[in-house]
C-alpha positions as CSV (number, residue, x, y, z in Angstrom):
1,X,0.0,0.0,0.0
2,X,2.9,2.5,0.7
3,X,4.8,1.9,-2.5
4,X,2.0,1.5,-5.1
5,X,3.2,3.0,-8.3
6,X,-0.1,4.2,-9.0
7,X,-2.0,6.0,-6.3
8,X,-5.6,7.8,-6.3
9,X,-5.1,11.3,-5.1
10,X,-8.9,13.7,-5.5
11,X,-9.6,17.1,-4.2
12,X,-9.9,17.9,-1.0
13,X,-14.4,18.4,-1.9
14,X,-15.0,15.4,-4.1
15,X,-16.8,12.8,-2.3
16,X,-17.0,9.7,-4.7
17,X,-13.9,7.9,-3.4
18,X,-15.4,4.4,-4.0
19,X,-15.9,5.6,-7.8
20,X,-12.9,6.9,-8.1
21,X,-10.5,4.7,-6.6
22,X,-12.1,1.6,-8.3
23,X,-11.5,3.7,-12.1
24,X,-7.8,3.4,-10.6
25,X,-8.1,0.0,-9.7
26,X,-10.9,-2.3,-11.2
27,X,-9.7,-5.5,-10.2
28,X,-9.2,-4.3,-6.9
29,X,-12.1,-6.1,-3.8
30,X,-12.9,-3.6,-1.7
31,X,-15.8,-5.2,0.3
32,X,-15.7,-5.0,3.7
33,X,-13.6,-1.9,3.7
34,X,-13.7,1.9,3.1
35,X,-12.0,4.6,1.0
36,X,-10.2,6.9,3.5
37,X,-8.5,10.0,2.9
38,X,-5.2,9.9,4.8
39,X,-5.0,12.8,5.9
40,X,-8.6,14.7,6.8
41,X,-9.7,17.2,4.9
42,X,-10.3,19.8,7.0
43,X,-6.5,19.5,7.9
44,X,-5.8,19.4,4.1
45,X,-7.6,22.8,3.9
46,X,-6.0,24.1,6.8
47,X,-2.6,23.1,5.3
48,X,-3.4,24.8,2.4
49,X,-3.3,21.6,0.4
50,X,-6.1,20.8,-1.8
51,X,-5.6,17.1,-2.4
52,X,-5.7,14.3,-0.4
53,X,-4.7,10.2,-0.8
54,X,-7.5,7.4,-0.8
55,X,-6.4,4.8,0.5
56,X,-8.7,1.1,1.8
57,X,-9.0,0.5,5.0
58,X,-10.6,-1.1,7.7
59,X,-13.7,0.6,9.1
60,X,-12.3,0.6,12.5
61,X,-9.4,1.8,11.5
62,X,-10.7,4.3,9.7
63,X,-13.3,5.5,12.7
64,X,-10.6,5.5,15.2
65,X,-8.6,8.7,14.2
66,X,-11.1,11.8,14.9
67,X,-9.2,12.8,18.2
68,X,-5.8,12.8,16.5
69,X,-7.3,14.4,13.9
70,X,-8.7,17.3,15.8
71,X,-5.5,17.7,17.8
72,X,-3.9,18.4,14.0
73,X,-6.8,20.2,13.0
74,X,-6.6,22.7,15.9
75,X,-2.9,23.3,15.7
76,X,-3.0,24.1,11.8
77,X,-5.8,26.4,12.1
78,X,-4.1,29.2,14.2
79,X,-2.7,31.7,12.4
80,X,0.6,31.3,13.0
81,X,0.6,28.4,11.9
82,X,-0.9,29.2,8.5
83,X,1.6,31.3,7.8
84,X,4.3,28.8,8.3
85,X,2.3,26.2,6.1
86,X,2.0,28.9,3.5
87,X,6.1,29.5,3.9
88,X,6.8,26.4,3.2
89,X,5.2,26.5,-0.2
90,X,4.1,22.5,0.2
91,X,0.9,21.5,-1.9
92,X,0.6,18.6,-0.6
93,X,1.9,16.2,1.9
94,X,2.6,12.3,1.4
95,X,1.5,11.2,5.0
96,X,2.4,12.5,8.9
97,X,2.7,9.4,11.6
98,X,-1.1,9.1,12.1
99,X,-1.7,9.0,8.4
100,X,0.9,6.2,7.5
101,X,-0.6,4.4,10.7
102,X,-4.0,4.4,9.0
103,X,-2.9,3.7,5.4
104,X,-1.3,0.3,7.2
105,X,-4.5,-0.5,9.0
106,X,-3.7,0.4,12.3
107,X,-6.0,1.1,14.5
108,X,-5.3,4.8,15.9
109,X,-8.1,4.7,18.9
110,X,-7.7,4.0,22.5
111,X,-6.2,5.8,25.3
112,X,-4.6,9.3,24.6
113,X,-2.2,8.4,21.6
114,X,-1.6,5.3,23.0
115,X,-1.9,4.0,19.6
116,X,0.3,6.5,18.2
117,X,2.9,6.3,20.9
118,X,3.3,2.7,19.5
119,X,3.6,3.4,16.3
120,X,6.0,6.1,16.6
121,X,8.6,2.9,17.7
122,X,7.9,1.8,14.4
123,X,9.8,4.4,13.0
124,X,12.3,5.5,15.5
125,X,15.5,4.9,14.3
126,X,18.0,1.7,15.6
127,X,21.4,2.7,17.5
């Protein structure tokens, strides 16, 4: 899923992921999961970014990540911030920790982070 050489990226409004993710992929099952963009689109918008990654996942994976997502949410919707993001001239961005988290399937919910604070051993790099 992280490497695909082909990858459905749609604006930020469009709503038909199932549509357009199966034009991508037609031989591709999808039952039994959901189209998620990986990073929410409010946070998109807030980023300035105006397109977002599909990706399948699990249902529970994909209903466990609205308090991480508000945490993001929050922080790139003060002005300061904005005008960092806008510095930065990025138009769009491949995937934070929570996003690559739910891209694999992972299941974000649970305590405060807990979740996360797991997967960031994942990535932390080996002495």
């Amino acid at each position: 899923m992280l490497h695909q050489p082909l990858q459905v990226w749609v604006h930020r409004t469009y709503g038909r992921y199932r549509r357009a993710y199966q034009r991508a992929f037609p031989d591709t099952e999808l039952d039994g999961l959901v189209l998620s963009h990986a990073m929410n689109r409010r946070l998109a918008a807030a980023k300035g970014f105006d397109f977002v990654r599909l990706t399948p996942t699990s249902r529970a994976a994909n209903s466990s990540s609205a308090f991480a997502e508000g945490w993001a949410i929050d922080r790139h919707s003060v002005d300061e911030q904005i005008e960092r993001n806008r510095k930065l001239g990025l138009s769009v961005q491949y995937a934070d920790l929570t996003d690559l988290m739910l891209i694999l399937d992972i299941r974000l919910g649970g305590g405060v982070m807990d979740a996360v604070n797991e997967g960031q051993k994942l990535i932390r790099p080996r002495a």
